[in-house]
C-alpha positions in Angstrom: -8.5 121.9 12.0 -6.3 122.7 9.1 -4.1 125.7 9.7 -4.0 128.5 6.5 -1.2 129.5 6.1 -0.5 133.6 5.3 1.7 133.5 2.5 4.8 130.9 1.0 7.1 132.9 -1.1 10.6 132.1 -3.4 12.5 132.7 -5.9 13.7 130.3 -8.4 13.3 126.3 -6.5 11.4 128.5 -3.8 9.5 130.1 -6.0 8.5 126.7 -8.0 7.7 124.9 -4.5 5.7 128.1 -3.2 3.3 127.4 -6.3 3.1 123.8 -6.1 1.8 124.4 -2.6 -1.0 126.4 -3.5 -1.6 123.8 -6.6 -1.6 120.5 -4.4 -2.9 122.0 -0.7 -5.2 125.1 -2.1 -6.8 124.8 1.5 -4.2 125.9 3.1 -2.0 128.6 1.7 -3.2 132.1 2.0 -1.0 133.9 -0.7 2.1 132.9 -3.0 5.1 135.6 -3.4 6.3 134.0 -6.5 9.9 135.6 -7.6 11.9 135.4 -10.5 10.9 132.1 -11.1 9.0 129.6 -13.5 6.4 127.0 -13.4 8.2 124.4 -16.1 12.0 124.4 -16.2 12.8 125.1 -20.0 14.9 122.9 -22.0 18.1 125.7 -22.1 17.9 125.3 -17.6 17.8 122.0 -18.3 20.4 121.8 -21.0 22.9 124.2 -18.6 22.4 121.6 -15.3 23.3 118.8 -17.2 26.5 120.8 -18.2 27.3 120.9 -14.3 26.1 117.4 -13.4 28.3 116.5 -16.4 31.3 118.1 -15.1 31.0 116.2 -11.3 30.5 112.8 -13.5 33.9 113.4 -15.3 35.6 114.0 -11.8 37.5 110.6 -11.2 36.8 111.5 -6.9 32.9 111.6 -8.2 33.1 107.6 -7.8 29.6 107.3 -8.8 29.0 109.0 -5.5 30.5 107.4 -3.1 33.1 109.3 -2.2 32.5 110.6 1.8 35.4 108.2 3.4 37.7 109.9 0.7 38.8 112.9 -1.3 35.4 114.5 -2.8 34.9 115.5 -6.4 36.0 119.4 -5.5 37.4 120.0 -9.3 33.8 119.0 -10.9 31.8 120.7 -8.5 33.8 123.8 -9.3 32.8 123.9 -12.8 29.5 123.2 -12.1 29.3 126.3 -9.9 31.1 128.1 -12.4 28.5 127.3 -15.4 25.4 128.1 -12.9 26.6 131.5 -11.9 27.3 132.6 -15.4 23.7 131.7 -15.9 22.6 133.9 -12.7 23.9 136.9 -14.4 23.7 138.5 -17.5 25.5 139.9 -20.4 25.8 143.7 -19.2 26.2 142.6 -15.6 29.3 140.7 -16.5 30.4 143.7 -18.8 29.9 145.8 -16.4 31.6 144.5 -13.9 35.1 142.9 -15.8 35.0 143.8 -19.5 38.5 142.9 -20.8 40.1 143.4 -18.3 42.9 141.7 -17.3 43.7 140.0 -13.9 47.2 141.1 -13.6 46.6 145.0 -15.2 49.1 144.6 -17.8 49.0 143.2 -20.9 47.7 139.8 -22.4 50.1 136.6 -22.1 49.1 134.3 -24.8 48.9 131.6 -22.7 47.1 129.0 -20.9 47.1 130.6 -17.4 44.4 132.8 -16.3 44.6 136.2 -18.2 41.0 137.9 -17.6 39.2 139.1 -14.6 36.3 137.5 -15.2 37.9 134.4 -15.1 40.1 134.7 -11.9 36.7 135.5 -10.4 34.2 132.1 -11.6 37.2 130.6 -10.6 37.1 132.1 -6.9 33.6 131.4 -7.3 34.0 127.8 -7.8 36.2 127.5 -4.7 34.2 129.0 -2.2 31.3 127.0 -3.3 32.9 123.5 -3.2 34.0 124.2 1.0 29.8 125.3 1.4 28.4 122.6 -1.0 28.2 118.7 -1.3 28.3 117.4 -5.0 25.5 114.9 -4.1 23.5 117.4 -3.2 24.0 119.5 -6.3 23.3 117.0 -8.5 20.0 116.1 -6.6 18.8 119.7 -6.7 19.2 119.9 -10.4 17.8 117.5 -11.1 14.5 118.4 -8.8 14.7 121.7 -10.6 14.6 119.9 -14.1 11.5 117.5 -13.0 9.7 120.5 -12.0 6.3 121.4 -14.2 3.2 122.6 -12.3 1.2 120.6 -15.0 2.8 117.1 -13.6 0.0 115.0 -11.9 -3.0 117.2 -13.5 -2.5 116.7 -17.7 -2.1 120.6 -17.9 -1.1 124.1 -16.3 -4.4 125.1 -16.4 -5.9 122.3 -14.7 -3.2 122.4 -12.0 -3.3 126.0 -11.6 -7.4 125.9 -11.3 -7.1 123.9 -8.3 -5.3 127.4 -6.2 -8.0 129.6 -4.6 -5.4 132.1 -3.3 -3.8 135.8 -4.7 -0.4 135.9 -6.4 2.5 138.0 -7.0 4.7 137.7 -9.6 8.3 139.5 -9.8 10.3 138.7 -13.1 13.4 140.2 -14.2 14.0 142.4 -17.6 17.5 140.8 -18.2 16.7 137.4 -16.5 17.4 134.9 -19.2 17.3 131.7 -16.6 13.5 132.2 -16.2 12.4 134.8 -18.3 9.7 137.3 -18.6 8.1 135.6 -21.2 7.7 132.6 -18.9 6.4 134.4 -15.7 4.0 136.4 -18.2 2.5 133.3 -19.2 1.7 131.8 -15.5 0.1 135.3 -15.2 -2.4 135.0 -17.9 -3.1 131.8 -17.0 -3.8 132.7 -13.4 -6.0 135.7 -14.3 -7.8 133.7 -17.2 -9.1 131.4 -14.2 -10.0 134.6 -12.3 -6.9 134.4 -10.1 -5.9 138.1 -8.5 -2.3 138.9 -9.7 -0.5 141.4 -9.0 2.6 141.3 -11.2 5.8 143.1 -11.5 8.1 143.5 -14.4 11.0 144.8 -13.0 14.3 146.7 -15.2 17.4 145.2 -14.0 20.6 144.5 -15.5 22.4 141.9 -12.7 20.4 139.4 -14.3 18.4 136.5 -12.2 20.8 137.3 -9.2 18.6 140.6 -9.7 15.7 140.1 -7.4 19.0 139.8 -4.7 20.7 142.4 -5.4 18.2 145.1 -6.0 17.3 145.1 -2.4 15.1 148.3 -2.2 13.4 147.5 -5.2 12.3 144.0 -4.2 11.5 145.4 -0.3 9.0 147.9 -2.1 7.2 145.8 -4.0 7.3 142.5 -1.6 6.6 144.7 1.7 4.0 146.8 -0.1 2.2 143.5 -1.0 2.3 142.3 2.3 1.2 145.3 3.6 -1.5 145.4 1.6 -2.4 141.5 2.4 -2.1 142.0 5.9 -4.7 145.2 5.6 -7.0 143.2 3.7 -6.9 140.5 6.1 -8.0 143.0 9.3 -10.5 144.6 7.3 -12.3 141.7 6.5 -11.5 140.2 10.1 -13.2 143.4 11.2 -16.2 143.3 9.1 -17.0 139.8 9.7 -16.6 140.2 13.5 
């Protein structure tokens, strides 16, 4: 027999591949948790990865990706990592966070070494990611991020999204500008326009995307309340039809 499963959930890649599942195997999933996330990568997500794949191309070590018996293209990946993380935060949260301030706590040099906070810290970003990450990898990811619209295979979101037979959340972020609002508000109409249950959550936030991380009791009330709430229905029903 085929097993149902209870509920997929993500955010961002997660949350795109948690939707696909209920679009191409409707059978089988039981719920999608779908968080801070989109079902067609815009053109500006798009336009921001190629930045990053860019900047691993232009990394001589790159060698067209064969480069695991030597030195790998660390410098490239860097910058890649640096241009996605701006993109994971927002305006206020970097504001917040470094303003003008300087690295040193003095005054401003004029010069071509690194004189802000903020940039001291993308650049500390970079690092850590390039001992974690392969370039490869990245690059591949992107990529499958860019490819992704629910409507491939079925000429239209609404006729892949008619295929799901299972209830949704939605979680978007107010100062999300990676996948926006706007873009989670329009799987939601579409969802309850085919008599889809939604239950979705707009959610004021200033980190940005990195949001649904980082406000941790925010995103346990709503996701554990939904479950909760599944996992009631589910017994009830279990009970009545026994």
């Amino acid at each position: 027999g085929i097993t149902r499963l209870f509920s997929v959930a993500g955010g961002s890649m997660g949350g795109m591949q948690a939707l696909q599942w209920a679009v191409d195997y409707p059978e089988r999933v039981g719920s999608v948790l779908f968080l801070a996330s989109t079902a067609r990568s815009s053109t500006q997500n798009i336009a921001f990865n190629e930045i990053g794949r860019q900047a691993i191309y232009a990394d001589p070590n790159w060698n067209q990706g064969d480069y695991y018996d030597a030195a790998p293209p660390a410098a490239g990946l860097a910058v890649a990592r640096m241009i996605g993380h701006i993109s994971y935060m927002s305006e206020q949260s970097l504001e917040d966070k470094f303003g003008r301030q300087t690295q040193s706590g003095g005054d401003l040099r004029y010069d071509f070494k690194t004189d802000f906070a903020v940039e001291s810290y993308l650049q500390h970003q970079g690092e850590k990611f390039v001992e974690r990450f392969d370039a490869n990898s990245y690059l591949y990811i992107t990529k499958a991020l860019d490819y992704y619209d629910v409507s491939d295979g079925y000429g239209s979101a609404r006729a892949a999204l008619e295929r799901t037979q299972c209830p949704f959340l939605v979680v978007s972020i107010s100062s999300d500008w990676l996948y926006t609002a706007a873009q989670a508000q329009e799987l939601v109409d579409e969802l309850r326009a085919l008599g889809r249950e939604v239950d979705y959550h707009h959610i004021e936030a200033t980190f940005g995307h990195d949001s649904f991380l980082v406000e941790v009791e925010t995103m346990t009330n709503i996701v554990g309340g939904y479950l909760d709430q599944l996992w009631s229905k589910t017994h009830t029903n279990h009970r009545s039809s026994g």
